[in-house]
C-alpha positions as CSV (number, residue, x, y, z in Angstrom):
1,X,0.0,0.0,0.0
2,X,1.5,3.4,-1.0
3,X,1.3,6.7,1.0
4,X,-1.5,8.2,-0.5
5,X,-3.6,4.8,-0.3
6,X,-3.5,5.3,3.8
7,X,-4.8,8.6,3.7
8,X,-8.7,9.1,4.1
9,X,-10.1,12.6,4.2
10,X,-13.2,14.1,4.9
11,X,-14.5,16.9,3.1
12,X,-17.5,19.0,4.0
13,X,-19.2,20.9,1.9
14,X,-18.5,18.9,-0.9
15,X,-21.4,19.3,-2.9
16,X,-19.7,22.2,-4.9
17,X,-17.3,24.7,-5.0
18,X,-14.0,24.1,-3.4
19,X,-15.3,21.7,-1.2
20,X,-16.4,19.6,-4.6
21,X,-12.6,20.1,-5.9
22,X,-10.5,19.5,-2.9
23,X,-12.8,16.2,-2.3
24,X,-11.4,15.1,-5.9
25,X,-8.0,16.3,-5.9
26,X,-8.1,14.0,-2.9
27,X,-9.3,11.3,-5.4
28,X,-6.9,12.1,-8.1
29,X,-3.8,11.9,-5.6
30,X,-5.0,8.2,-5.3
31,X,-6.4,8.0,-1.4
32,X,-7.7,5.1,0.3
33,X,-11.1,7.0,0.6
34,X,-12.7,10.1,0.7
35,X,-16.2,10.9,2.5
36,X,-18.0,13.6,1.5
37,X,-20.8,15.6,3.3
38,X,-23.3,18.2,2.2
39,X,-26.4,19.0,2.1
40,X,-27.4,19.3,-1.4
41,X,-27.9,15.3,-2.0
42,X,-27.3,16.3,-5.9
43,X,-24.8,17.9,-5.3
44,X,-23.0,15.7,-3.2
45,X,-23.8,12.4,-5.9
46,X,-22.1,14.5,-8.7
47,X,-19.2,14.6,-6.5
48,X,-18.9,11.3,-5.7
49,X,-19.6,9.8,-9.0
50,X,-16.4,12.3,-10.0
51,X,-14.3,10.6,-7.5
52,X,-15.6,7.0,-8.0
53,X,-14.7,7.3,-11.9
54,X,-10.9,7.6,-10.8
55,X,-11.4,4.2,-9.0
56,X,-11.5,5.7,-5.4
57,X,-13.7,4.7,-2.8
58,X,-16.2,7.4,-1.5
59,X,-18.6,7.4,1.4
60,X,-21.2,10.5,0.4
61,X,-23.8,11.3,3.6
62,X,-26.1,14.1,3.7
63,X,-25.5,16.0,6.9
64,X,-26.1,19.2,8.5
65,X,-22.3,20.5,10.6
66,X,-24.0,22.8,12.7
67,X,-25.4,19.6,13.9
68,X,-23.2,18.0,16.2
69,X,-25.8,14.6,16.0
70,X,-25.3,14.4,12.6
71,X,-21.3,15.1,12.3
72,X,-20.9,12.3,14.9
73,X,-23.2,10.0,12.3
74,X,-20.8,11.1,9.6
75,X,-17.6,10.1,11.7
76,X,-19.2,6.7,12.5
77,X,-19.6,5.8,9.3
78,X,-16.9,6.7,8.3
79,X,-14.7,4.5,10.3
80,X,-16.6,1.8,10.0
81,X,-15.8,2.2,6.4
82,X,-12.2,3.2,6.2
83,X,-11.1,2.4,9.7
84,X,-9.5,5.6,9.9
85,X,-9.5,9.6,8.8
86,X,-6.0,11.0,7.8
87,X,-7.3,14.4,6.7
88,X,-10.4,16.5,7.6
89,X,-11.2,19.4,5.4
90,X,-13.8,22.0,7.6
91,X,-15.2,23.1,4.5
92,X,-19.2,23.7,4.5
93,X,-20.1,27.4,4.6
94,X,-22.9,29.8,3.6
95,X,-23.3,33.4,3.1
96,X,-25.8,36.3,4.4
97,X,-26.2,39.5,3.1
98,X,-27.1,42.8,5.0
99,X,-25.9,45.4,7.3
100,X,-25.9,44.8,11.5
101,X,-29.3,46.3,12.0
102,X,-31.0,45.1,8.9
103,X,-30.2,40.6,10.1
104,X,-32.0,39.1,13.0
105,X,-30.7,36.8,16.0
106,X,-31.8,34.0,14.0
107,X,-29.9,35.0,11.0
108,X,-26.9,35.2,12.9
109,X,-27.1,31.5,14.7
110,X,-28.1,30.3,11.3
111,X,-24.9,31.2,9.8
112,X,-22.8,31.1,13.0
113,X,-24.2,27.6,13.0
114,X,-22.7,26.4,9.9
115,X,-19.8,28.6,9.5
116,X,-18.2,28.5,12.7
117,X,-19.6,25.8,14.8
118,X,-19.6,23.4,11.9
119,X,-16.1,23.4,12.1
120,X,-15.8,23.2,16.1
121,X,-17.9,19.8,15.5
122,X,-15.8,18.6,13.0
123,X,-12.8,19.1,14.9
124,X,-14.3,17.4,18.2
125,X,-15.5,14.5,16.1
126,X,-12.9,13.6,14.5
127,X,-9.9,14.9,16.6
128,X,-9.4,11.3,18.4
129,X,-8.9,9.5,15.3
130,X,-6.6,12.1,13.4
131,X,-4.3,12.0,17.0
132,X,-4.6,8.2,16.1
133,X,-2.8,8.3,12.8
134,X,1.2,9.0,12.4
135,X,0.6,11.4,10.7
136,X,-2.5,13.6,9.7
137,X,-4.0,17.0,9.5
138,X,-6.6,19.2,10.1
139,X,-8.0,22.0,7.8
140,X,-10.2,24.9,8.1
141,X,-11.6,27.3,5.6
142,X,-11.8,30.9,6.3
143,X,-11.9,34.0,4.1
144,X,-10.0,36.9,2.9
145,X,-13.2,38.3,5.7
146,X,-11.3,36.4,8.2
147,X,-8.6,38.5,7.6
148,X,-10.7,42.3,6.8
149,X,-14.5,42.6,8.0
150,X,-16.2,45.1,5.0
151,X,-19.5,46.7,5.7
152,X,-22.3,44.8,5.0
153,X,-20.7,41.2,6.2
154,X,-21.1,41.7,10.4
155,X,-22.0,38.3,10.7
156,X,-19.8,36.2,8.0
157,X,-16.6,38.1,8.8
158,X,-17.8,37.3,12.3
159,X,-17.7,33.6,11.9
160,X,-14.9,33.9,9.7
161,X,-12.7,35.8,12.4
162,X,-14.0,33.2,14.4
163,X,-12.6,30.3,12.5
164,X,-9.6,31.7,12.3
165,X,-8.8,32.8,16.1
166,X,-10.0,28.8,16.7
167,X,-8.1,27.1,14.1
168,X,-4.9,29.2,15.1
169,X,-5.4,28.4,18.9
170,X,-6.1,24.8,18.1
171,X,-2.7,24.8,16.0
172,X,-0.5,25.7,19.1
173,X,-2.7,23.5,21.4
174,X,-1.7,20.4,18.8
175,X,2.2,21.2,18.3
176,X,4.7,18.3,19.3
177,X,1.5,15.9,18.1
178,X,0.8,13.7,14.6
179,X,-2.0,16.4,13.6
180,X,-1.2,19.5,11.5
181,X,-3.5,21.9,12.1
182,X,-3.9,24.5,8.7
183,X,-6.0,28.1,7.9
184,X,-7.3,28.9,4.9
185,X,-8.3,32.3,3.5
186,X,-9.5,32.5,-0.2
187,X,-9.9,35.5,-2.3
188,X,-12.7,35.9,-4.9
189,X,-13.0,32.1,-6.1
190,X,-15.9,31.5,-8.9
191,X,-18.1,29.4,-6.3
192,X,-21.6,29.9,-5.9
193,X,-22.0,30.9,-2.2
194,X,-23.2,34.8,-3.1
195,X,-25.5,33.7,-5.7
196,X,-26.7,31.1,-2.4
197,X,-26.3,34.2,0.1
198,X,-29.3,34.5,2.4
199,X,-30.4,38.5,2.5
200,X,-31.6,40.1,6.0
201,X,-35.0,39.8,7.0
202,X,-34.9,43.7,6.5
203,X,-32.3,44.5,3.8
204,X,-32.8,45.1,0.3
205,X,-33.9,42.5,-1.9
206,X,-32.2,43.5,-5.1
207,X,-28.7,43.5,-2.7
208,X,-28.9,40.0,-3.5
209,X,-28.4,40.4,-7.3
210,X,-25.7,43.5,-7.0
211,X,-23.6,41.2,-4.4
212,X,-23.8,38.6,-7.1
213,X,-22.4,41.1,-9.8
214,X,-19.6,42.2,-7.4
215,X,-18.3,39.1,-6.9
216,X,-18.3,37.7,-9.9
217,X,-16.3,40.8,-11.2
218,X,-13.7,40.1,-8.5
219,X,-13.6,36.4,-8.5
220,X,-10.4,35.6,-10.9
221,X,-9.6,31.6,-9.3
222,X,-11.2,28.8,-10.2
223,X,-12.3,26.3,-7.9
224,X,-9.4,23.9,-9.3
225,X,-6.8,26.0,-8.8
226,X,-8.1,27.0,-5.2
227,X,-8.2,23.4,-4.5
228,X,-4.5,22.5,-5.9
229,X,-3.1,25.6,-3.8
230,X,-4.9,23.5,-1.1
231,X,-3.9,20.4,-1.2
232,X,0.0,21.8,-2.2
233,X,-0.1,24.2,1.4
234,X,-1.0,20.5,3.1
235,X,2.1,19.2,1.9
236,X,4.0,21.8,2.4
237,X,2.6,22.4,6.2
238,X,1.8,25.9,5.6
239,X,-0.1,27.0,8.5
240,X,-1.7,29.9,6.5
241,X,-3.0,29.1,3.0
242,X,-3.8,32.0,1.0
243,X,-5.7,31.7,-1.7
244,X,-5.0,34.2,-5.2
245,X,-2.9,37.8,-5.5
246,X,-5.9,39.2,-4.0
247,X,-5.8,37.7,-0.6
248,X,-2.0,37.8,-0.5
249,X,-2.9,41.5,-1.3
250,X,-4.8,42.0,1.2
251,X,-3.5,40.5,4.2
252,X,-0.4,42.2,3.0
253,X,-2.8,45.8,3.3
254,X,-5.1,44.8,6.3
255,X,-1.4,44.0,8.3
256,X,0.4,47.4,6.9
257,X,-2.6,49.7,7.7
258,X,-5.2,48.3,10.2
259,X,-6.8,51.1,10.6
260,X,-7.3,52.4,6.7
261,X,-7.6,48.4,4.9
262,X,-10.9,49.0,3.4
263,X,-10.6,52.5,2.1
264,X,-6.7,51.6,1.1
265,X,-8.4,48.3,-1.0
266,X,-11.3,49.9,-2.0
267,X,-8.8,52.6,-4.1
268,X,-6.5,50.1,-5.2
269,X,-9.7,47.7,-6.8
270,X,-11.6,51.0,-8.1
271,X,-14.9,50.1,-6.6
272,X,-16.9,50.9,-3.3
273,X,-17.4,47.0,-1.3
274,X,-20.0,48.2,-0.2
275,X,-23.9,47.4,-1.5
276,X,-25.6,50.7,-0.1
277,X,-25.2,54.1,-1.8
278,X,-23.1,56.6,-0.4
């Protein structure tokens, strides 16, 4: 058995997206297994038919992260199929659209559900099993909003932030184990999560479609490519993975001028970020 045949992962999110690439890059490198979690049941059967036509074995479960029920389901069955989990990919993620005071309470758990706490059940699931392995890691996708928090994006730059203070903490509590522990902040990738975006309870409905139309202007990587810069940062044990110019631009920015990012980026990209008129 080579290398790669030992390694299972476990991607979340997989139905699309990164979450779809990563899964098969995972394929492609020839791993014992790959389990794959979404909750778009289409979705997740195009993935795994992708990966099962390059003669790896895949495990596709619907499943919910911010359910901690459900993640434990996911990690069951996913020994009892592989025996073991090399690799967990904290993937799943949604979008909401609308200023602070235009988003209700349950707006914010909905997303804080998925986004941040659907990688904190990850982690606690499958954490034994990775400390198991000889060697294994752990990674967590965040944002270039992990990194800046524009207007109009309180609550995903919230769980974003959020990720990344966890994932970071969690990487010193692991040193001197088997587990690398990894953050990752894409730019503008060409997925679908705007065009999914929930809008406010009390924000403008047609924010929805200009949102759309701002990030497909600024989304230059591919899906693929974020995937390969991915999977190339795990092998490299790069504890920050950051995803096209634009994020290395602007955690370069956001760490030169804390207090001025957004204007600073704003100027440099020739547009306003944010969805409101001025």
């Amino acid at each position: 058995m080579t290398t790669n045949e030992r390694k299972i992962a476990v991607v979340t999110g997989a139905a699309s997206g990164i979450g779809r690439a990563l899964a098969i890059r995972f394929g492609r490198a020839g791993y014992g297994g790959v389990a794959i979690t979404d909750v778009n049941e289409l979705g997740l059967s195009e993935t795994a038919d992708e990966i099962e036509r390059l003669g790896v074995a895949v495990l596709a479960q619907k499943a919910d992260v911010s359910d901690r029920v459900q993640v434990d389901e996911l990690r069951d069955r996913t020994l009892e199929r592989f025996g073991r989990v090399s690799h967990l990919v904290n993937n799943a993620g949604v979008g909401l659209i609308g200023r602070f005071d235009q988003l209700s309470i349950d707006d914010f758990e909905w997303l804080m559900g998925i986004n941040f706490w659907g990688v904190v059940n990850g982690c606690k699931a499958f954490l034994p099993t990775l400390l198991d392995q000889p060697e294994s890691a752990i990674v967590n996708i965040s944002s270039v909003f992990g990194l800046i928090a524009p207007e109009e994006q309180s609550a995903y730059s919230a769980s974003k932030f959020a990720v990344r203070g966890f994932t970071e903490s969690l990487r010193h509590e692991l040193e001197g184990t088997s587990v690398f522990v990894t953050c990752v902040h894409p730019g503008g990738i060409r997925t679908n999560i705007v065009r999914n975006s929930r809008v406010g309870k009390d924000a403008p409905d047609e924010w929805k479609q200009q949102g759309t139309k701002l990030f497909e202007k600024v989304a230059k990587t591919s899906s693929e490519e974020a995937a390969n810069v991915i999977f190339e940062g795990i092998a490299k044990r790069d504890t920050r993975i950051l995803i096209g110019k634009d994020a290395r631009s602007i955690s370069h920015i956001s760490r030169m001028f804390p207090k001025r990012y957004l204007r600073i980026i704003e100027r440099l990209n020739g547009h306003k970020m944010s969805l409101r008129k001025k």
